[in-house]
N, C-alpha and C positions, 0 to 999 in steps of 0.2 A: 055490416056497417062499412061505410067508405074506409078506402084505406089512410091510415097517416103517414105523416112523411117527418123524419128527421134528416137536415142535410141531404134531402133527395132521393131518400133510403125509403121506400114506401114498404108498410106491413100493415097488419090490421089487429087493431085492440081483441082479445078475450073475452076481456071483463072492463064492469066501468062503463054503467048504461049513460045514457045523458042527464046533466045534473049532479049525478053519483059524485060525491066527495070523500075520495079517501085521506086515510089515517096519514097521516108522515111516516116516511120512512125512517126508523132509529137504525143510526149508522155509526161507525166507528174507523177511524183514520188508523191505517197501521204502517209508521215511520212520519216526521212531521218534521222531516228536515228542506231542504230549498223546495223542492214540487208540495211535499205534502202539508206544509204547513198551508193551502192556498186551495188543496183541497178540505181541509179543517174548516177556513173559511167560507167556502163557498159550500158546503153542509151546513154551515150555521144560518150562515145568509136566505139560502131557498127557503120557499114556502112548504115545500113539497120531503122535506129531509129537517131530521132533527140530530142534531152529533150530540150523543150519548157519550164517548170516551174517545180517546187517541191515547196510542200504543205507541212509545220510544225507547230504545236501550238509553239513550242519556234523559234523564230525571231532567236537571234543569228546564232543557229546551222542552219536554214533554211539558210538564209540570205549567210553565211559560204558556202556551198553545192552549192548554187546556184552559187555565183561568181567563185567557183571553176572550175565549168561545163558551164559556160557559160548560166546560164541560169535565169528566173525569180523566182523571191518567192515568195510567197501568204501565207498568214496567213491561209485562207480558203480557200474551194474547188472552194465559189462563185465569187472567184476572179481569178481563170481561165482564159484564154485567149480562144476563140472561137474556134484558133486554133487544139486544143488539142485533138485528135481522137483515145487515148488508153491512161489509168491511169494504175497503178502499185500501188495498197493497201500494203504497207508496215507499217500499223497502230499496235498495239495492238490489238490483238483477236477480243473483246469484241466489238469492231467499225469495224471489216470489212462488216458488213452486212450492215451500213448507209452508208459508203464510197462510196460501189459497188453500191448502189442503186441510190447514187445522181451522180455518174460518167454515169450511164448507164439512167439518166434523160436528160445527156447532151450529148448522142447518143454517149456512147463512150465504147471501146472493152474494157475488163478486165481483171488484169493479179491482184491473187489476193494471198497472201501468204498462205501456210499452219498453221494451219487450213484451209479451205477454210471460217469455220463460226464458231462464238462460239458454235452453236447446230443445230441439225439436220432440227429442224422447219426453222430454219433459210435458211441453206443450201438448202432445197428445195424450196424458195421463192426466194433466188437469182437464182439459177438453171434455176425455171421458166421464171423469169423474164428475163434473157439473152436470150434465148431460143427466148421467145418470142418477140422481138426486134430484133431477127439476129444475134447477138453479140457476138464476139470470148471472151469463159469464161477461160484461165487457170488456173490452181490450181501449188502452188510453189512447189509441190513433188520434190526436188531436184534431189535426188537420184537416179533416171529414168534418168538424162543426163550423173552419175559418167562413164567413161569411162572403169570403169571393169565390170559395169552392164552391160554396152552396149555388152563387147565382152564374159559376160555369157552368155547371150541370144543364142549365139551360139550353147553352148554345154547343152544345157536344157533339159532334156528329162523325164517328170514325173518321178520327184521326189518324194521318198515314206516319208520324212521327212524332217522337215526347221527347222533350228537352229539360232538365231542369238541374237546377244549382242552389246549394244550400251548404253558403260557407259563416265560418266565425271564427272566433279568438279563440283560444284555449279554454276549457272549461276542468279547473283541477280536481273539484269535486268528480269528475269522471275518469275511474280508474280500472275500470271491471269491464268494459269492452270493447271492441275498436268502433271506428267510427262510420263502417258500416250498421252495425245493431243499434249505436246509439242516433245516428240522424239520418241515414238514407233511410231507411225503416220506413222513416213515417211518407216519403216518395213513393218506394214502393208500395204501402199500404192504398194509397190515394190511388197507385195508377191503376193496381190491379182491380181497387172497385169500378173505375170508372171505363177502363178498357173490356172487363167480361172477357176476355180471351186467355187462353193458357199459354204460357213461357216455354217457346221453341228450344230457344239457345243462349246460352249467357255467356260474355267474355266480360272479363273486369281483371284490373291491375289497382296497386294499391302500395302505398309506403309509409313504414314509421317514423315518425319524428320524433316525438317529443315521451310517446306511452311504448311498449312492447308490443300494441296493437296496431292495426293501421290508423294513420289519421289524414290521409287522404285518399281518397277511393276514385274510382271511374268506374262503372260498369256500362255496361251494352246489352240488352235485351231483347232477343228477338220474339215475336205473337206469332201465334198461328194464326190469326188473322190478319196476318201481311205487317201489321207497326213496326215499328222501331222504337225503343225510348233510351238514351244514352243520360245517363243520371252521373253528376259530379259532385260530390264531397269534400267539405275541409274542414277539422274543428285547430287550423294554424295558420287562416288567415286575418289579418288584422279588422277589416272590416265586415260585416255581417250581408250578408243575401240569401234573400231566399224566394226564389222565381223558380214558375214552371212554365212554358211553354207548347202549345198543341197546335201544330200544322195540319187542318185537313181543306178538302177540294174549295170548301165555299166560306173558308176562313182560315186565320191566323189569332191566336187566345192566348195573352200573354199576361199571368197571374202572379201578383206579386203579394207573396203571404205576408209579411211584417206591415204593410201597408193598406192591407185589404183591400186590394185597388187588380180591377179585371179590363185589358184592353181588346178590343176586338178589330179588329184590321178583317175591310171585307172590300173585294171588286165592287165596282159600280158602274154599270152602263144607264150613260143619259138616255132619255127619249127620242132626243136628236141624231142618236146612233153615232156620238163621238166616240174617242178612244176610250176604254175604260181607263178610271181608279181608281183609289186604293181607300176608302174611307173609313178612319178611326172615330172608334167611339170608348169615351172611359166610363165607366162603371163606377165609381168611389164607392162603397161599402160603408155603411156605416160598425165604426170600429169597436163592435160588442165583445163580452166578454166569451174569447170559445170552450174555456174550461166551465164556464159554468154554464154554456148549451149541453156541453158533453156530460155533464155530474146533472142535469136537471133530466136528458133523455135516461140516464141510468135507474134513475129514480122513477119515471115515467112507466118502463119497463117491468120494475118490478111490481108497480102497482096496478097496472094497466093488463100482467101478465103473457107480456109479450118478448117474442125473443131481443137481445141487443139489437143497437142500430151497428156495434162492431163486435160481432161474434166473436169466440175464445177459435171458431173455427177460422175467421178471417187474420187471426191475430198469428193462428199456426202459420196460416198462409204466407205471410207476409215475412213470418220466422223461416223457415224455408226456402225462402228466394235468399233472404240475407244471408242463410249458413253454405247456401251453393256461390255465391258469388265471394265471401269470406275465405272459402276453401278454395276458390280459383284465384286467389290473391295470396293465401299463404305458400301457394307451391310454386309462386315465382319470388317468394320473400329468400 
């Protein structure tokens, strides 16, 4: 069968001839606070997924979510409904590694937020264990379903340098880890799909402000295929940005995620053999929703029996570059 593509990610269906209409996925939200209440919706909302329960230590807000969506609440995971054959870790960091491992006790696929784990040790224990069991693992890289990524993917052609910035306001709900794990994450997640090359050398600095962790970063990454990509961090600036940047021979791609909006800057020699220049063209995106591209290909997967479009293996990856530029920033703290 032709291969499919989510975000650019091409693989090929299993199962699910043409025609074939499968069952809904019965799913269940576990944590239903600022992110996961949004994943509870957009489980209700697909055609494709039915939310069977969401799981919160606080009753009210659980309790809230639930009747909202139509669906049950459980204090704990162990009060689950039998039914339930993919969860949604929507916990705090530091618990996604117990959550996934007692979801995937009760044979069930896993769609688990970014981070994929608090540390690496972690992340390749869930890895395995998915793996070994069968079990569709996503990782919530978001950013891989924004609708300007998808239509850079287009115009990509080894890039000799990557630029990007992704600053904001303070966010208090975020107390469990700096602001490498928490936002450059989803940078490096994006560049390493998109580059395919392996991470030569890393230099990064970083300072606390306001948490015991860092909350503004820099790093410098160098490919072994020649790129550069220098990535800047702040969750303690007043205003929000969030651009990326790609320099290569027969262009300039400048991506603006909150905006959905892709510029392309390209030379242009007339026929008259004037001087060349410099021709922009904008891209506007139409501004669809990327959580519910990213929770419908989850769903797709599992039914389709096909691996993630973000692997628990791309999710280690991405975890990995984070804890080596984290640890080159704590030993100059």
């Amino acid at each position: 069968m032709p291969p499919h593509s989510w975000a650019g990610c091409p693989y090929h269906f299993v199962g699910g001839g043409a025609g074939e209409v499968s069952e809904p996925v019965q799913v269940a939200v576990i944590g239903v606070g600022h992110l996961g209440q949004h994943h509870a919706r957009v489980f209700h909302e697909l055609e494709t997924t039915n939310l069977v329960a969401v799981v919160d230590i606080d009753p009210e807000r659980g309790r809230h979510i639930a009747e909202e969506y139509q669906a049950r609440y459980c204090s704990s995971m162990a009060q689950l409904p039998d039914t339930v054959e993919a969860v949604s870790v929507v916990t705090p960091t530091v618990n996604h590694l117990d959550s996934a491992l007692e979801a995937l006790a009760r044979e069930c696929h896993i769609f688990v937020e970014k981070p994929i784990t608090h540390s690496v040790e972690e992340a390749q224990q869930l890895v395995e264990s998915a793996e070994k069991q069968g079990k569709v693992l996503q990782v919530g890289h978001i950013e891989r379903f924004n609708s300007a990524v998808i239509e850079l993917r287009k115009y990509l052609h080894e890039p000799g340098f990557v630029e990007s910035h992704r600053l904001g306001p303070p966010v208090p709900r975020v107390k469990d880890i700096g602001v490498v794990k928490d936002l450059m994450i989803h940078d490096l997640d994006l560049i390493l799909s998109l580059l395919e090359s392996e991470v030569e050398s890393v230099e990064a600095v970083g300072i606390p402000v306001l948490t015991p962790f860092e909350d503004i970063a820099n790093a410098r990454l160098h490919f072994e295929n020649g790129c550069i990509a220098n990535l800047t961090v702040s969750r303690v600036t007043p205003e929000h940005m969030r651009k990326i940047r790609f320099f290569q021979s027969d262009a300039y791609l400048s991506l603006d995620y909150q905006q959905q909006q892709l510029q392309i800057y390209r030379k242009v020699v007339s026929a008259e053999g004037d001087s060349p220049t410099i021709e922009r063209k904008i891209h506007q995106m139409e501004k669809g929703d990327a959580l519910r591209r990213e929770l419908a290909a989850f769903a797709e997967a599992i039914q389709k029996q096909t691996r993630a479009v973000v692997t628990g293996q791309d999710g280690l990856r991405a975890l990995a570059l984070a804890e080596e530029i984290s640890r080159q920033i704590h030993r100059r703290l």
